[in-house]
Structure formats: C-alpha cells, structure tokens
N, C-alpha and C positions, 0 to 999 in steps of 0.2 A: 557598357560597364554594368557589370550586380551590385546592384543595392546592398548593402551590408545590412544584416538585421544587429540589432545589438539587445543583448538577452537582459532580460530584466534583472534589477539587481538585486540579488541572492544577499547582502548584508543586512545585519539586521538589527532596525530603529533604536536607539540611544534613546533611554526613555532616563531621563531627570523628576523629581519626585518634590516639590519643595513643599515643607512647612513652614508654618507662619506663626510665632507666638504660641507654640504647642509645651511650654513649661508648664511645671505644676504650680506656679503662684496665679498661672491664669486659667487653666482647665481642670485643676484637681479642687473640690469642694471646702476644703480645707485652705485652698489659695487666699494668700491676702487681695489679690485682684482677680476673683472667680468669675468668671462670663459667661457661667451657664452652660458650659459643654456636658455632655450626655456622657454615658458608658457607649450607649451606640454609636455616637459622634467618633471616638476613639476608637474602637473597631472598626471602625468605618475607614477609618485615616489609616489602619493599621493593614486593613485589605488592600488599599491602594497602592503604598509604598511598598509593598512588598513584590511586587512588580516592577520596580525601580531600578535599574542597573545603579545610577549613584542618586544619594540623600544628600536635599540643602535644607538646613534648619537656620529658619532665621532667627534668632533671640535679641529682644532687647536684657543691655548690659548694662547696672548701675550702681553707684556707691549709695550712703547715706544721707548725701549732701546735695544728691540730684535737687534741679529747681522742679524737677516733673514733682514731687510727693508734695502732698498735701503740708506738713507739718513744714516744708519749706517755701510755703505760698506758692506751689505750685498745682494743679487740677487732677491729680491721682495719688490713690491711696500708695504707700512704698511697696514697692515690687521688685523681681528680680535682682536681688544684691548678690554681689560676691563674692563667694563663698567668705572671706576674710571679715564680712560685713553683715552676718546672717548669726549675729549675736545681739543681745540687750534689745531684742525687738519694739518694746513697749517706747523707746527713745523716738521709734518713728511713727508710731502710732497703729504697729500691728498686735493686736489679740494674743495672747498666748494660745498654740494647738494650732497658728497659722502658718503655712511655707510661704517664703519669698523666693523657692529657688529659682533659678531660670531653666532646670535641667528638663530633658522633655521629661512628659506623664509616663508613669513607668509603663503603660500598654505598651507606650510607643517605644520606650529606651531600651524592653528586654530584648527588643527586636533589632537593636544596633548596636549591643553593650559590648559585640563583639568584632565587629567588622572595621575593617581599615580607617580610618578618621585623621582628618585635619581642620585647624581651626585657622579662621582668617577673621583679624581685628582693623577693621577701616581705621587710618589715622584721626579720625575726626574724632571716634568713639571716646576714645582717650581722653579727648578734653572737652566731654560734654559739659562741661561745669564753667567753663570759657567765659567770662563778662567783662572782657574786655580788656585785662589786664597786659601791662606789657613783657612778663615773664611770666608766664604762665605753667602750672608744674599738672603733669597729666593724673587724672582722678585715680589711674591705678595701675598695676606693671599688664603687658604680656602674661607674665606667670602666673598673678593674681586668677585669667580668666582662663588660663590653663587649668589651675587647678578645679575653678568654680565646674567645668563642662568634663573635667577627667580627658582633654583631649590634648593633645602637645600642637604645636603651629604645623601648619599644612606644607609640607616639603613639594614644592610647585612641582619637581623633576616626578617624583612619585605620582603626583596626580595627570601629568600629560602623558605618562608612561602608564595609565589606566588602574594605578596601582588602592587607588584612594573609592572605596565606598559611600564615605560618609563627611559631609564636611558643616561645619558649625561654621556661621555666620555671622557674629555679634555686629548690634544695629544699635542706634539712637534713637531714631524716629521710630513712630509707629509702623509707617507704613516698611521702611526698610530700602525703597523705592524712589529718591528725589535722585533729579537727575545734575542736583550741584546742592551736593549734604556739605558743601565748606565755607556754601556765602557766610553765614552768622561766624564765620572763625577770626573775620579782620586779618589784621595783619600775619599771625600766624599760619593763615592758609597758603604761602607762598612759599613755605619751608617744604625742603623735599618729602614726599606723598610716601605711604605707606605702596611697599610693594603687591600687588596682588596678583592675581589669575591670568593671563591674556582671555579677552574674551569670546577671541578666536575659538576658546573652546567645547561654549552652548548659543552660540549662533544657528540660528534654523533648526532649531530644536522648539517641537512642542514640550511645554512644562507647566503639566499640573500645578494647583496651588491649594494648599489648603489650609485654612486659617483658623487659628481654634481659639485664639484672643479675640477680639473686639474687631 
C-alpha cells in the first residue's frame, strides 16, 4: 500500500488581537486614572491589532457608587463610568478637564469606529455593587453600556458566521481573567448566567495581549 502524503495546510491562522484597559480614563493624559502610557505605546498597540482578523477590548464598566473609587472607601481614584454617569464629576473626586470614559484612546478607536462590533456584558458586571443583599437591583441596564461603548449586544449567530470584527468585553475585575468571577455574588450567583460565546470558538488560538491600564 502507498503512503498517502497529506499537503500541508493552506488555511490561514485566526489571529485574535486582545486589549486590555486601553480607554482614555487610563491611557489618555488627561485620564482621571492615567498609567503613563506613551503616544508610542499606542501606536504601538495600534501596529499590532491591525493585523488582527477580530478585536477583544476588555474594559472595566462602573457606576458612581462603585466600592473600587476612592470617595467610597474604596482604593482607586473614579474611573470608567457610564456614559449616563460621566456628569457632576467633582461628586466623585475627579478634576475638571478629566475623562472617565471607558471608550478606547482615540489612536486606537479611529481604527475600529467602523468595523462590525458586538458587546458582551458578563452577568456578574451588573451587580458589581452586590453586598449582600437579598434583592438585589443591577447597577445599570444593558443599554446604559450600549450606549456608553456606541456598540449594540453581540448577535452570537453573526459572530460564529465570521461576521463580527470587533467585540467589547465589559469586566469588573482588573485583571478581566478569574476563573469563578461569581464566588462574591452569594446567593444570587445560582440565578440563570448571562448567555455568552461558546468557547469553542478561540480554543488553540494564539492571542496577543496588550495592556495599557495598570
């Protein structure tokens, strides 16, 4: 019997592109939580992604009343509110001439202001402000974090049909990354889970990371 050769495979690698905390309230100089990111740092991020067949932006997403800010005894100065929330600044202790948005830096956003987009909100997010209580009411709508990113909710059928470029990720945590973000939720963690992605579909993918917060 002949050996079969089997030709190498002509498909070509699904490259995924993720940012990390690339808004302007933590990389634009002007950010009320500025971390020192460069003009080159951003071009830099901006040579990368561009390279990208699809973009995950991970953002953290916050109300007023967050316990992370400072003014609510929490260890950071206010950052990334809500669009709905990104008024009376001086209430939380930001500067006037300072952004809280969470939107990316604009190097980064001219470069996706136009391409296909979906936004995916973990159930947890919603009730980052959770301590305990036994009705608990979520910190802000869906549409609230539509509007804040300019993105509508991520239509799953579109993105497994290749359809979707760009997708915003709204996060709690810093890192973005725990792998049980619902222990702290108590008893509302058993309520049925926000739908998301299968993840079926960035398995054995390499993906870049690039971090421009903290």
């Amino acid at each position: 019997m002949t050996p079969t050769t089997i030709p190498p495979s002509t498909k070509k690698p699904y490259t995924i592109n993720v940012l990390v905390d690339w808004g302007k309230a933590f990389v634009d100089p002007n950010g009320s939580f500025y971390c020192g990111t460069t003009d080159h740092q951003k071009q830099r991020a901006k040579e990368v992604i561009q390279t990208a067949d699809l973009i995950l932006y991970l953002s953290d997403v916050h109300t007023t009343t967050s316990s992370e800010f400072i003014v609510n005894g929490g260890l950071y100065p206010a950052h990334n509110l809500i669009q709905k929330d990104q008024y009376d600044l001086s209430a939380v202790g930001v500067e006037a001439g300072k952004t809280v948005s969470p939107q990316l830096t604009d190097t980064l956003y001219d470069l996706i202001k136009n391409k296909r987009s979906g936004l995916i909100v973990p159930r947890h997010v919603f009730f980052q402000d959770y301590n305990g209580e036994q009705n608990p009411k979520p910190a802000f709508s869906l549409e609230d974090v539509e509007e804040t990113f300019g993105a509508k909710r991520l239509d799953e059928q579109e993105f497994l049909d290749g359809k979707i470029d760009y997708v915003i990720n709204a996060k709690h945590h810093f890192d973005g990354t725990r792998t049980n973000p619902y222990a702290w939720l108590g008893h509302i963690r058993r309520s049925t889970p926000v739908k998301i992605v299968p993840a079926r579909t960035v398995l054995s993918l390499e993906i870049p990371s690039l971090h421009g917060g903290i």
